[in-house]
C-alpha positions as CSV (number, residue, x, y, z in Angstrom):
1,X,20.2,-3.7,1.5
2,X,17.3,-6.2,2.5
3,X,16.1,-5.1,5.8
4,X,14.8,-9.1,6.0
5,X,19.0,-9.1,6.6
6,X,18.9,-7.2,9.0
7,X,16.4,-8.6,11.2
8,X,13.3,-5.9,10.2
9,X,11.4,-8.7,8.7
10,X,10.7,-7.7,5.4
11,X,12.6,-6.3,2.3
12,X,12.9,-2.3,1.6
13,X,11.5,-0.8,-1.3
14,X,12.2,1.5,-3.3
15,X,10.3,4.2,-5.9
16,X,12.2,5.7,-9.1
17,X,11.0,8.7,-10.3
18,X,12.3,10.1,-13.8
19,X,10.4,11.9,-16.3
20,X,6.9,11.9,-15.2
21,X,4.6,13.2,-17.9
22,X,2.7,15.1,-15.9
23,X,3.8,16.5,-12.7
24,X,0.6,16.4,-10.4
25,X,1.2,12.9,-10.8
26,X,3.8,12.8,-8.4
27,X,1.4,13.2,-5.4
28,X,-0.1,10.5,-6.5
29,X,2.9,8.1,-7.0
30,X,4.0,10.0,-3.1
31,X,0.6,8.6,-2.0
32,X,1.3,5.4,-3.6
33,X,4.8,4.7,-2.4
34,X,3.5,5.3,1.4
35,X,0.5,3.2,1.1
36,X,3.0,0.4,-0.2
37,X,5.5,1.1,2.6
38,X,8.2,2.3,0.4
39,X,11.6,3.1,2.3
40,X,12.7,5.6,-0.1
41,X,12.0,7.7,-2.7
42,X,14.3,8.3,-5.4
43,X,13.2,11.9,-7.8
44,X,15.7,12.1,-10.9
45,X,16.3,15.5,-12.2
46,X,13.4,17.4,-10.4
47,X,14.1,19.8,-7.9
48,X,10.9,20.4,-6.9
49,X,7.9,18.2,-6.7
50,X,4.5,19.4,-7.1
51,X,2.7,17.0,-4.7
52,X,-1.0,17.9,-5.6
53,X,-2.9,14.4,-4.7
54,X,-0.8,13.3,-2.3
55,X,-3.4,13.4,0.1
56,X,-1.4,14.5,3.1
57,X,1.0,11.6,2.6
58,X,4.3,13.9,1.6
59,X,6.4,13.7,4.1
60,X,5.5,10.0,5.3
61,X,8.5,8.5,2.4
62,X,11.9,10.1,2.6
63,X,12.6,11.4,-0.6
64,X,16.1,11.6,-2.1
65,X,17.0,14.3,-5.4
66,X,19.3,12.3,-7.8
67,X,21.0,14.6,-11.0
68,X,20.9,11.9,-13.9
69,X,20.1,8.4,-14.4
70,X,23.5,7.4,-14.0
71,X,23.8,9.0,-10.6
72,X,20.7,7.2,-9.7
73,X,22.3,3.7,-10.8
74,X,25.6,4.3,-8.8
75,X,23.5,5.4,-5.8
76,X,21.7,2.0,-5.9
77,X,24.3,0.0,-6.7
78,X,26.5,1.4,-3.3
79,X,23.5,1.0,-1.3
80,X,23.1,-2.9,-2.8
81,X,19.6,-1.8,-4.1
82,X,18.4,-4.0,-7.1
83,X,17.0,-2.4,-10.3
């Protein structure tokens, strides 16, 4: 869903998270997706994120917990997000 369409002015983003290696990086990637302006974050499989690095930015990108991949693609693909 292109928030362009709906008269925001630019398209949503959105961040994919599944099987980080290392899991202080996603405070970092957290970090990253609000500095980008990313609408929504989407965490495969975690149920809890360690968000060392994040740099205060946690709770500036809503985060969503998706079970599998496949869960994650269905979500998307009601919510006309392209992968």
């Amino acid at each position: 869903a292109a928030a362009a369409a709906e008269g925001k002015g630019r398209p949503e983003s959105y961040l994919l998270l599944f099987n980080v290696g290392k899991r202080q990086n996603f405070g970092t990637l957290l970090r990253s997706a609000c500095a980008f302006g990313v609408s929504e974050v989407l965490v495969v499989g975690a149920k809890k994120l360690a968000t060392f690095g994040n740099q205060g930015t946690a709770g500036f990108t809503p985060e969503r917990h998706i079970e599998t991949l496949e869960a994650a693609k269905e979500h998307c693909k009601s919510r006309d997000i392209r992968i």
